[in-house]
Every structure is written in C-alpha cells, then in structure tokens.
C-alpha positions as CSV (number, residue, x, y, z in Angstrom):
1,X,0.0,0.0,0.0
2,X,1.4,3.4,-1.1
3,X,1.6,5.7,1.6
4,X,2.0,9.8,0.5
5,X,4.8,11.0,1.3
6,X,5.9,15.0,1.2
7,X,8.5,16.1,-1.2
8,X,11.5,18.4,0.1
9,X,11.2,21.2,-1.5
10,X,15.2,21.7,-2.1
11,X,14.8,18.4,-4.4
12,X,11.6,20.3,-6.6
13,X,13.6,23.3,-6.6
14,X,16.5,21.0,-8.1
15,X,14.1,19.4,-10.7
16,X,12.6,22.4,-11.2
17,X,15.6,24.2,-12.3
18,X,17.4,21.5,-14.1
19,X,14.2,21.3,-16.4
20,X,14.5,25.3,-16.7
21,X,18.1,24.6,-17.6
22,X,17.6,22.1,-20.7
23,X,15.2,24.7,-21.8
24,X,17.3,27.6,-21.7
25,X,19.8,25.8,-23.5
26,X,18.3,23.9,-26.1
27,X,18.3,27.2,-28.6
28,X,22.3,27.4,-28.5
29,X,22.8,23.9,-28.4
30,X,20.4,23.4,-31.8
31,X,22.6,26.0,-33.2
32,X,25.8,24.5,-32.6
33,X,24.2,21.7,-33.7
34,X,23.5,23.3,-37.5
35,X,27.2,25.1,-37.1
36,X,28.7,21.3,-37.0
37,X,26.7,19.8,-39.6
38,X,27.3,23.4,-41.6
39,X,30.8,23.0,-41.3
40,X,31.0,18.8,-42.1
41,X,28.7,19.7,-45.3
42,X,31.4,22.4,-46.2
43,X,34.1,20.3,-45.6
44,X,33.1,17.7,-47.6
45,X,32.6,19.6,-50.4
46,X,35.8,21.1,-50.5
47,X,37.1,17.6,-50.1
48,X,35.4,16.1,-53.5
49,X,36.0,19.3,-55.4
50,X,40.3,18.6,-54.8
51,X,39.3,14.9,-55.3
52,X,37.8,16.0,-58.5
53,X,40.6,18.0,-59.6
54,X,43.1,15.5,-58.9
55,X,41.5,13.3,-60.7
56,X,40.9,15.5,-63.5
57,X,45.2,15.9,-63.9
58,X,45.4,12.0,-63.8
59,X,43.1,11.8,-67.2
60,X,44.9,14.8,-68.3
61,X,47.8,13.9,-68.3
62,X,47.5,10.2,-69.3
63,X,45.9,11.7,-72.3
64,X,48.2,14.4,-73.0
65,X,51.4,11.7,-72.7
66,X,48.6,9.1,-74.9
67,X,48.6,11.6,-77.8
68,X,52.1,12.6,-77.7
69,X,52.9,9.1,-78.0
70,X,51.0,8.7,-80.9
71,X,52.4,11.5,-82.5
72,X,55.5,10.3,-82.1
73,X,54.3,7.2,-83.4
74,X,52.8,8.5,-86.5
75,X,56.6,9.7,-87.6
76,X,58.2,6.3,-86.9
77,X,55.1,4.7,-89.1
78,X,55.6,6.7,-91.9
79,X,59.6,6.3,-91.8
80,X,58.6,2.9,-91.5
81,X,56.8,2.5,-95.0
82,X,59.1,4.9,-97.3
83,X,61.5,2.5,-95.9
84,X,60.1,-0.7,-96.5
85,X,59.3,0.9,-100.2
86,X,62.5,2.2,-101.0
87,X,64.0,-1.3,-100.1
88,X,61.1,-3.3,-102.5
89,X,61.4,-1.5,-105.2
C-alpha cells in the first residue's frame, strides 16, 4: 500500500531548475548543432571538389602523354613505309 509521502522542497527546486536549464539551452545547443553539420557539409565539399581535380590531372595527363605518344608514333610509321618501299622496289 502506497503511503503519501511529502517532497523536500530543495529536491523540486533542483528538478525544477534542471528542467529550466535544458530549456534555456536547447536554442544554442540546436545552433551549434547546425554550425557542425554546416561546417562537415562544407568540408566535404571542399574535399570532392580537390578529389575531383586530382583526378581530373590524372586523365589529363594520361591523355596528354597518350597523344604525344601517338604523334610520335605516326613519324616512326611513316619512316617505316618509305623505308620498306625504297628497299622493295
């Protein structure tokens, strides 16, 4: 059987003001909330745009060095076949 029993007010005071507390402070901390997830967006961002750029040498480059290759190339060929016709005719 439950018997009533009286509550000391320093413990409601306690309660009381703890609740007051999370109230008061739930503004600033959903704010620093956003600032974080603000600052992770932003970060990531920057991160994929210098992944992106790296990248974007790589092919560059391996493109630039594939047509300079075949340039080169395109001199031996034809060295190649005024040879080979000089020495069958």
């Amino acid at each position: 059987m439950a018997f009533p029993t009286a509550v000391n007010s320093q413990i409601t005071d306690s309660v009381t003001q703890a609740n007051v507390m999370s109230l008061g402070v739930a503004p600033a901390v959903a704010m620093a909330n956003l600032y974080q997830a603000t600052a992770q967006a932003l970060a990531n961002a920057a991160h994929n745009a210098t992944t992106s750029q790296q990248q974007t040498n790589i092919t560059a480059q391996a493109a630039t060095a594939q047509g300079v290759a075949l340039l080169y190339s395109l001199d031996t060929a034809a060295t190649g076949i005024a040879t080979k016709d000089i020495l069958n005719s």
